[in-house]
C-alpha positions in Angstrom: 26.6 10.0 -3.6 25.1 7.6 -6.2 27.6 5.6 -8.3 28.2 7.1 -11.5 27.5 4.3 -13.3 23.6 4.6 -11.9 23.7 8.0 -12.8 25.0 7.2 -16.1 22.0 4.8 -16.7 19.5 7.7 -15.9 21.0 9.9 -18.1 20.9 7.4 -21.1 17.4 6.8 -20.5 16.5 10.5 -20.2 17.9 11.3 -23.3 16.3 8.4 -24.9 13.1 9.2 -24.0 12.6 12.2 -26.0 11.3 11.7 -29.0 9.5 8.8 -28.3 5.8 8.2 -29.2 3.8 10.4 -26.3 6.5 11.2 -24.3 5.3 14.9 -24.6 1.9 15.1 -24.6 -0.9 12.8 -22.6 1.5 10.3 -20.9 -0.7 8.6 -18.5 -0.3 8.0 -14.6 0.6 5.0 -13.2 -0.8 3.7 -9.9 1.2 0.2 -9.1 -0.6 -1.3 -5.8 1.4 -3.9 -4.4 -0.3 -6.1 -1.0 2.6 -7.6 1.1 2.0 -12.0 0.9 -1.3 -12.2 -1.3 -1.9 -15.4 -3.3 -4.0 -16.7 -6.2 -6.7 -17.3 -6.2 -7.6 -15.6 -3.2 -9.8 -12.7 -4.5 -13.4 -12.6 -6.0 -12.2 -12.3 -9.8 -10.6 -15.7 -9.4 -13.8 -17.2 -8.0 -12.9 -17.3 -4.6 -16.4 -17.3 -2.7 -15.3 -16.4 0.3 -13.1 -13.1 0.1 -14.5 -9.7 -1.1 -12.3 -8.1 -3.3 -14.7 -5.4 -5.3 -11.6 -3.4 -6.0 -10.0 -5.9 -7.9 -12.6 -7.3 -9.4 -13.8 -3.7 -10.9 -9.9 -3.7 -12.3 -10.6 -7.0 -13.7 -14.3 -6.1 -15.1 -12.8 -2.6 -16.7 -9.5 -4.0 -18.0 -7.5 -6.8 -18.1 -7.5 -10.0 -15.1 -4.1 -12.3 -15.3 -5.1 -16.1 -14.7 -0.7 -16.9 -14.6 1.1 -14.1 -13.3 4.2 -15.3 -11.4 6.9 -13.4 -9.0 10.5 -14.0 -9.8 10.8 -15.1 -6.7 8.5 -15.9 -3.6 10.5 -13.8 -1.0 9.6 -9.3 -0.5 12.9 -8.1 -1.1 14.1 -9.6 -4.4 10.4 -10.0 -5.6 10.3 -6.0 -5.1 13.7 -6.1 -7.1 12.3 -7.8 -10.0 9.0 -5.5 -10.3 11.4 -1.9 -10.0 14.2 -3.0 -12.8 12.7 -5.4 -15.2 15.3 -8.3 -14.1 15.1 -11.3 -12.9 16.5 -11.4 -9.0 19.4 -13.5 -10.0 20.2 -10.4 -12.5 20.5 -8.5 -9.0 23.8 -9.5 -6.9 23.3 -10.0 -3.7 19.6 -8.4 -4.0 18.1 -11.7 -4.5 17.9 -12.3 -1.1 15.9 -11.2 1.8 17.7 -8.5 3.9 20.1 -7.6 1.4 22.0 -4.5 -0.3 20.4 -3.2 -3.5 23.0 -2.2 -6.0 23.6 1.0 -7.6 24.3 -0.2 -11.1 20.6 -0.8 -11.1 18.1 2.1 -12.0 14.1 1.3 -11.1 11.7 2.4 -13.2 10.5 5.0 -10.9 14.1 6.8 -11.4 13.6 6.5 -15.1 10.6 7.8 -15.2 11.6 11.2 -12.7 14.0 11.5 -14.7 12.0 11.8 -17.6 9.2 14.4 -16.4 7.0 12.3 -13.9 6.3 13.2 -10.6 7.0 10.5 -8.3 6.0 9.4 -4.8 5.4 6.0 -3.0 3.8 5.5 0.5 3.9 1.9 2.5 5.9 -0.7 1.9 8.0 -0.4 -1.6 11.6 -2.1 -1.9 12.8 -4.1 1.1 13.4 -4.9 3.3 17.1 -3.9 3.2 19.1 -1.1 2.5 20.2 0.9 -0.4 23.9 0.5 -1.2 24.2 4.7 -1.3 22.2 5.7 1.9 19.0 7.3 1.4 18.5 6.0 -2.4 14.2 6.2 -2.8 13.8 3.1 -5.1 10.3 4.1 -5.8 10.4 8.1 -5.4 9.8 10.5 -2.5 7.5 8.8 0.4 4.4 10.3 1.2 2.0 9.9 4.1 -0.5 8.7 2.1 -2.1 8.9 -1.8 -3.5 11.8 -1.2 -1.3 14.0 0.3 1.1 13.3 -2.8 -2.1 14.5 -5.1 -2.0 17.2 -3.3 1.7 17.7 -3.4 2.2 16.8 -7.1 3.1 19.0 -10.0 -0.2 18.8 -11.7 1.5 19.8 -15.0 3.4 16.4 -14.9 2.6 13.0 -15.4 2.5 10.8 -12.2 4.1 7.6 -11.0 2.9 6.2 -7.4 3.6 2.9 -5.7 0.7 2.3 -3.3 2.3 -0.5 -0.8 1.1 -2.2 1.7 1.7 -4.3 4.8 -1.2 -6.2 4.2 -2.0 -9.3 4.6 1.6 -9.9 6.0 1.2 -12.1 9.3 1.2 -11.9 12.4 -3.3 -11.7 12.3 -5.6 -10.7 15.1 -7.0 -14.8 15.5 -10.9 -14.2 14.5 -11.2 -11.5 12.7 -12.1 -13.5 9.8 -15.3 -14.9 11.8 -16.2 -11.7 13.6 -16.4 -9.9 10.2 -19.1 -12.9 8.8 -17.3 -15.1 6.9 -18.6 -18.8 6.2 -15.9 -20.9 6.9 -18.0 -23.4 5.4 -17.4 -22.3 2.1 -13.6 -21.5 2.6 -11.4 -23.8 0.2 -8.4 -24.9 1.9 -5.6 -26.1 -0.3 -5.0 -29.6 -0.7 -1.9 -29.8 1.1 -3.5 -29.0 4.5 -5.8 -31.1 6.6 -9.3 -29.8 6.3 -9.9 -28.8 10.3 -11.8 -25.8 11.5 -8.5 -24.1 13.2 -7.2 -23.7 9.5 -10.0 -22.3 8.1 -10.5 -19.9 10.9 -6.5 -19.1 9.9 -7.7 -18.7 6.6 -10.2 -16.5 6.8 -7.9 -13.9 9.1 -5.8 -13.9 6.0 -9.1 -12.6 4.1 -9.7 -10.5 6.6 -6.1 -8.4 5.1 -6.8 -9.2 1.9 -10.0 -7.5 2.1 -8.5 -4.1 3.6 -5.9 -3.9 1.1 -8.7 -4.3 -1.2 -10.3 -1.1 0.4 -7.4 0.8 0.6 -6.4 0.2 -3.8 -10.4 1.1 -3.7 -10.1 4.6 -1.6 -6.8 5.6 -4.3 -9.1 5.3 -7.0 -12.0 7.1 -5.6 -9.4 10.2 -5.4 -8.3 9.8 -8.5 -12.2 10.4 -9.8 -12.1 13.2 -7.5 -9.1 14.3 -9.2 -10.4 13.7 -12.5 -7.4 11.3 -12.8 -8.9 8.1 -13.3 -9.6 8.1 -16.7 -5.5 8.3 -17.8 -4.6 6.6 -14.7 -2.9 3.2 -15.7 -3.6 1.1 -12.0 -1.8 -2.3 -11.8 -3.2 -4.2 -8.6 -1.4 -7.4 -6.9 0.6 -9.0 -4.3 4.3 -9.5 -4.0 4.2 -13.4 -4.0 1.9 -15.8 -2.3 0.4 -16.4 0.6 2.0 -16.7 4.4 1.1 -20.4 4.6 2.9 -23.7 4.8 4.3 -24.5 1.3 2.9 -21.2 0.2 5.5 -17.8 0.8 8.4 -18.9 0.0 7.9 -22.0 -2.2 7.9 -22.1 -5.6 4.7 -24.4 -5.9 1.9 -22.4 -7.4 0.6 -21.2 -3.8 3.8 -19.6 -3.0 4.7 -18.0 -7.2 1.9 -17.3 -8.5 -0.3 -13.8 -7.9 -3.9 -12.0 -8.3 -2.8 -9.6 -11.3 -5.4 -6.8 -12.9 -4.4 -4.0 -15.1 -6.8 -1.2 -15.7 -6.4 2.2 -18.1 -9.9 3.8 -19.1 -8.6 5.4 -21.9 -6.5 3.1 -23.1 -7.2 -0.3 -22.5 -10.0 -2.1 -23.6 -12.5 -3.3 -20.4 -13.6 -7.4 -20.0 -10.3 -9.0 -21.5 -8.4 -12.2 -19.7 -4.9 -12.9 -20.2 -3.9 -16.7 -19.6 -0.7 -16.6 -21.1 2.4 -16.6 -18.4 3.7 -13.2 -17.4 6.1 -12.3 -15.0 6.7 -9.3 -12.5 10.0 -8.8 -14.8 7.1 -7.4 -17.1 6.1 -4.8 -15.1 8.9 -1.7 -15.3 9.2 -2.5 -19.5 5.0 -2.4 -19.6 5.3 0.9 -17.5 7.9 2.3 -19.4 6.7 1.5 -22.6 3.3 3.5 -21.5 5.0 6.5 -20.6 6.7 6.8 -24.1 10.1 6.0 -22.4 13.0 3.9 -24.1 13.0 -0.1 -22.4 16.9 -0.7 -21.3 17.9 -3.2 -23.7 19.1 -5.5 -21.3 15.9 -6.3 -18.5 14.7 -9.5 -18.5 10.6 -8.6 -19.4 8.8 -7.7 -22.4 5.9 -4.7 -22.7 2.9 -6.0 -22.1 1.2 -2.8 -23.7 0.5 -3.5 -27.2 -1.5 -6.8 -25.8 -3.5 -4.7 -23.7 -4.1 -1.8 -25.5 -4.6 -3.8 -28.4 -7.5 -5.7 -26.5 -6.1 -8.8 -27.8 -5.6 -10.2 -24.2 -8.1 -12.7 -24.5 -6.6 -14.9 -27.3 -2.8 -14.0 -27.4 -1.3 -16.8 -25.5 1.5 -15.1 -25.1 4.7 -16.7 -23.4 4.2 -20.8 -23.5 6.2 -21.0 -19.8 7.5 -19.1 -17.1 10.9 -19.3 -14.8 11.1 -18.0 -11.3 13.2 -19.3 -8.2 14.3 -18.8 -5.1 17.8 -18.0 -2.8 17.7 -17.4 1.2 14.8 -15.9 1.9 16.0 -16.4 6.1 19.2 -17.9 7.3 17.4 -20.7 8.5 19.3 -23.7 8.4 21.7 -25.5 11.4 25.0 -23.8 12.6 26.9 -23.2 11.3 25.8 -23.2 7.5 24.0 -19.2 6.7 22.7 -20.3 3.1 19.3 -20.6 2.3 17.8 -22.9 -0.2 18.9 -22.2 -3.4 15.7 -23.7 -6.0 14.3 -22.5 -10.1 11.5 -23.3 -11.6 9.8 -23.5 -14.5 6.3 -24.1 -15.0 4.1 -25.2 -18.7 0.6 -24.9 -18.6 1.2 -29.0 -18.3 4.0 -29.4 -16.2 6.2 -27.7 -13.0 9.5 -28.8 -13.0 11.6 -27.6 -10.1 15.6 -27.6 -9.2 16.6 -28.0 -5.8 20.2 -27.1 -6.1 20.5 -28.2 -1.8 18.3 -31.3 -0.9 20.3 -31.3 2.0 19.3 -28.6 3.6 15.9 -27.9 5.1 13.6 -26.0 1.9 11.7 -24.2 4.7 14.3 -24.3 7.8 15.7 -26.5 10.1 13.5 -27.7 12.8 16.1 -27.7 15.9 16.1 -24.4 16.8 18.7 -24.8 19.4 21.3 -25.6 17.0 19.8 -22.6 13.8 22.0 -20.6 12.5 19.8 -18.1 14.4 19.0 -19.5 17.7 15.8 -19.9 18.1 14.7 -19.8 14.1 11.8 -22.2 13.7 11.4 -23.5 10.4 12.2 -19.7 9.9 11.0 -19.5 6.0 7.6 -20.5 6.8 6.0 -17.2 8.9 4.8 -18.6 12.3 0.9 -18.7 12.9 -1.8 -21.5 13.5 -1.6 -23.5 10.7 2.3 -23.7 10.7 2.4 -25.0 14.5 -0.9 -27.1 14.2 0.9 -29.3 11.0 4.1 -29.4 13.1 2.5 -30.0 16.4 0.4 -32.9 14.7 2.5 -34.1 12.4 2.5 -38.0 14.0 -1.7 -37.9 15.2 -2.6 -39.5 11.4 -2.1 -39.8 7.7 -3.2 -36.1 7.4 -1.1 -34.1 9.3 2.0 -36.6 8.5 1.1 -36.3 4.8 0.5 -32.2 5.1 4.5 -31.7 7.4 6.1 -33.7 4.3 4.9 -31.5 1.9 5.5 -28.3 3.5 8.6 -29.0 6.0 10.5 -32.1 5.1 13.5 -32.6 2.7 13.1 -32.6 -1.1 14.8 -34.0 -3.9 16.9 -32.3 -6.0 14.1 -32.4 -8.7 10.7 -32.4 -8.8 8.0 -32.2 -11.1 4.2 -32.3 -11.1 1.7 -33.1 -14.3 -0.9 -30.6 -13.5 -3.1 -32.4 -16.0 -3.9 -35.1 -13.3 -2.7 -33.2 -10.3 -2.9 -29.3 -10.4 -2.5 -29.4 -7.3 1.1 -30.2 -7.3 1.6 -32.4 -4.6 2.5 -36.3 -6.6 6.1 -35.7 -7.5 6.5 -37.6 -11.0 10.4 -37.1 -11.1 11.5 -40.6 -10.8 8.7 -42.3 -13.1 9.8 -43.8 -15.8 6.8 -42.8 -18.3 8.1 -38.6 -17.5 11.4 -39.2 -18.1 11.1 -37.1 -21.6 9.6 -34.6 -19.8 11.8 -34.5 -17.2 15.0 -34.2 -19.8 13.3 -31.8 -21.8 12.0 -29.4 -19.1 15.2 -29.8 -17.0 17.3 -28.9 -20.6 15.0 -25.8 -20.9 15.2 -24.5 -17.4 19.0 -24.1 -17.7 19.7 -23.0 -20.8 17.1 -20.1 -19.2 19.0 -19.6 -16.6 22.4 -19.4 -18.7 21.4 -16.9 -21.0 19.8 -14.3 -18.3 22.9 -15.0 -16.6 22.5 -16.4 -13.2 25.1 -16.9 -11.1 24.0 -20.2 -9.2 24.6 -22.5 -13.0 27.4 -20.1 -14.6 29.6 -21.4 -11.4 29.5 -18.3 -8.9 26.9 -19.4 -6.1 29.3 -17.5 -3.8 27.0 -14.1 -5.1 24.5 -15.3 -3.4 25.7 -17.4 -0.5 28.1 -14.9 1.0 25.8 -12.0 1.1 25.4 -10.8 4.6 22.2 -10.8 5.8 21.1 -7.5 7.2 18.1 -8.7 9.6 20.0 -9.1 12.8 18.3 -12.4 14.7 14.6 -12.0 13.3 12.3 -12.6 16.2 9.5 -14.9 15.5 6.7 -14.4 19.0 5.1 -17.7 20.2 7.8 -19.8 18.3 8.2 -22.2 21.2 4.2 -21.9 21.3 
């Protein structure tokens, strides 16, 4: 059975919920669309020119498009943690790592909102992975075949809450399907950390490929909502999980790796064309959800509603939060025998700076390159997902100044801090840390991040890293194909 304690939460927040503004009449329906491993910029809104996203970008056109939405952190499982209770992943035990146990004390949103009169479902990927700590526990309601069988299955007298999830664009890819489907590789831009070679843009343009039928599938849901005569009240939040499977991307907290296509849309209650570039965090999403449905916030998640903004249509000049904080713990046990830890880094990032804490530049930040001796035999820089561009910057790393310049920004050693001015180098690859004329910033930014991290309580600088270290890993000996390749 669930721990009382969870059920006690439920209860509270039942009880609390009536009374509240709209909780009886006209709550809307939420449709939350997740894609597994999809990055900004990569969609048409952004002004990718490459990728066809017409779902997205009709979200974007008829309500609100993020420019700096961030994960809490760049790994499914506690990134999926974040989005369902409001908290940070740090909030979450031994949930803020890959393969882990999520912990009753914690109600999602989706539980709230049951308990409070919605009909819930999910279908795809939703929490995870992992396992509940009581067996069975449905983090994001009842799973359903698809969208439409739970329209068809709902309690049309309620309210609705679906999670739409996806596998999408996870790796591994079917190599040239980006080319067969007519993409211009020409036209693809590859991120300044690689080297510009035709075998990474090919790469590339696979990933589009799964962007593009996420994209399709978010775009058939809301052609059954018209259907259903649901659209208009349907609140539909579209984006991915964290960003994309790439070198220094998934996994990093660089902005390739944190930072996520986000665009809310609500006919009836949100007003169409507006752009947020403020900082907002997946922590936002259960309070904004709540909030909608009328339903009390639990005082202590780590977001803030995003609601009155939107609703408000003052998206395009509220500025909102002036910086953001997201990290990282083991996304894979990835590091030499017989050490099981991951790589334990924060973040926070200005519209000026990105400052980041690596609290073990000893270990490898994206896995140990002897896989004889991994944790894991046979784990190959195991927190970077293998494909082409992964092997062809190892593989290459000592032909020229490219590739050796590409493998020590995505595989070797880091400092314990590092910071970037994004005013000369938004592309965050000159760390600044040690220059003199940043030392201010440095102080300042460092000062900030911690007192952060102290007051939302996490474990890793309140002296308990043990939380996270000692979780066991629940993935068994992950089997990467071609890893030797």
């Amino acid at each position: 059975m669930m721990k009382f304690r969870n059920i006690f939460i439920l209860i509270i927040a039942a009880l609390a919920a009536i009374g509240q503004p709209g909780f009886a009449q006209n709550r809307p329906n939420i449709l939350f669309a997740l894609a597994d491993d999809w990055g900004w910029p990569h969609a048409g809104a952004y002004g990718d020119a490459v990728v066809k996203t017409p779902t997205f970008d009709r979200l974007a056109n008829q309500g609100v498009l993020f420019e700096h939405a961030y994960i809490s952190s760049p790994s499914c499982t506690p990134s999926r943690g974040a989005v369902l209770t409001g908290q940070f992943h740090w909030r979450l035990g031994g949930a803020a790592n890959l393969w882990s146990v999520f912990p009753d004390r914690f109600a999602t949103y989706p539980e709230i909102l049951e308990q409070n009169g919605y009909f819930v479902g999910s279908t795809g990927k939703t929490w995870g992975p992992g396992k509940t700590e009581t067996p069975g526990r449905q983090l994001a309601g009842k799973r359903y075949k698809d969208f439409d069988e739970f329209l068809l299955q709902r309690d049309k007298e309620k309210p609705f809450c679906f999670w739409l999830g996806s596998g999408d664009p996870h790796r591994p890819y079917e190599e040239g399907t980006g080319i067969e489907s007519g993409m211009d590789l020409s036209k693809i831009e590859v991120p300044a950390c690689f080297p510009d070679v035709p075998e990474i843009r090919s790469d590339i343009a696979d990933y589009y490929f799964e962007v593009q039928r996420f994209d399709t599938l978010v775009g058939e849901a809301l052609k059954s909502l018209e259907q259903a005569g649901e659209l208009e009240n349907t609140i539909v939040l579209m984006t991915g999980d964290h960003g994309f499977p790439f070198p220094r991307g998934k996994s990093n907290l660089y902005d390739i790796g944190a930072r996520v296509p986000l665009a809310v849309m609500w006919p009836k209650g949100i007003p169409k064309g507006q752009t947020h570039s403020g900082f907002v965090s997946f922590v936002d999403v259960a309070p904004t959800v709540l909030d909608a449905a009328g339903v009390s916030i639990p005082k202590d998640v780590s977001g803030k509603s995003l609601l009155g903004m939107m609703t408000n249509g003052e998206a395009s000049t509220e500025e909102g939060r002036e910086s953001i904080v997201f990290g990282k713990e083991r996304h894979v046990p990835s590091q030499e025998s017989p050490d099981w830890g991951g790589y334990p880094s924060r973040a926070i990032r200005t519209h000026e700076f990105l400052y980041i804490h690596n609290f073990t530049p000893e270990r490898w930040p994206n896995g140990t390159p002897d896989y004889e001796h991994a944790t894991i035999p046979g784990a190959w820089y195991a927190d970077t997902d293998n494909g082409p561009t992964k092997t062809l910057i190892i593989e290459k790393k000592d032909s020229n100044e490219d590739f050796k310049r590409a493998y020590d920004l995505c595989f070797a050693k880091r400092p314990s801090e590092e910071l970037y001015d994004l005013r000369k180098d938004p592309d965050q690859l000159v760390n600044v840390a040690g220059e003199e004329e940043y030392a201010d910033n440095l102080k300042e930014l460092r000062e900030q991040l911690m007192e952060t991290l102290r007051e939302t309580g996490d474990q890793r600088v309140l002296g308990h890293p043990e939380i996270y270290e000692e979780e066991p890993y629940l993935g068994g000996a992950p089997k990467f194909p071609g890893w030797m390749d």
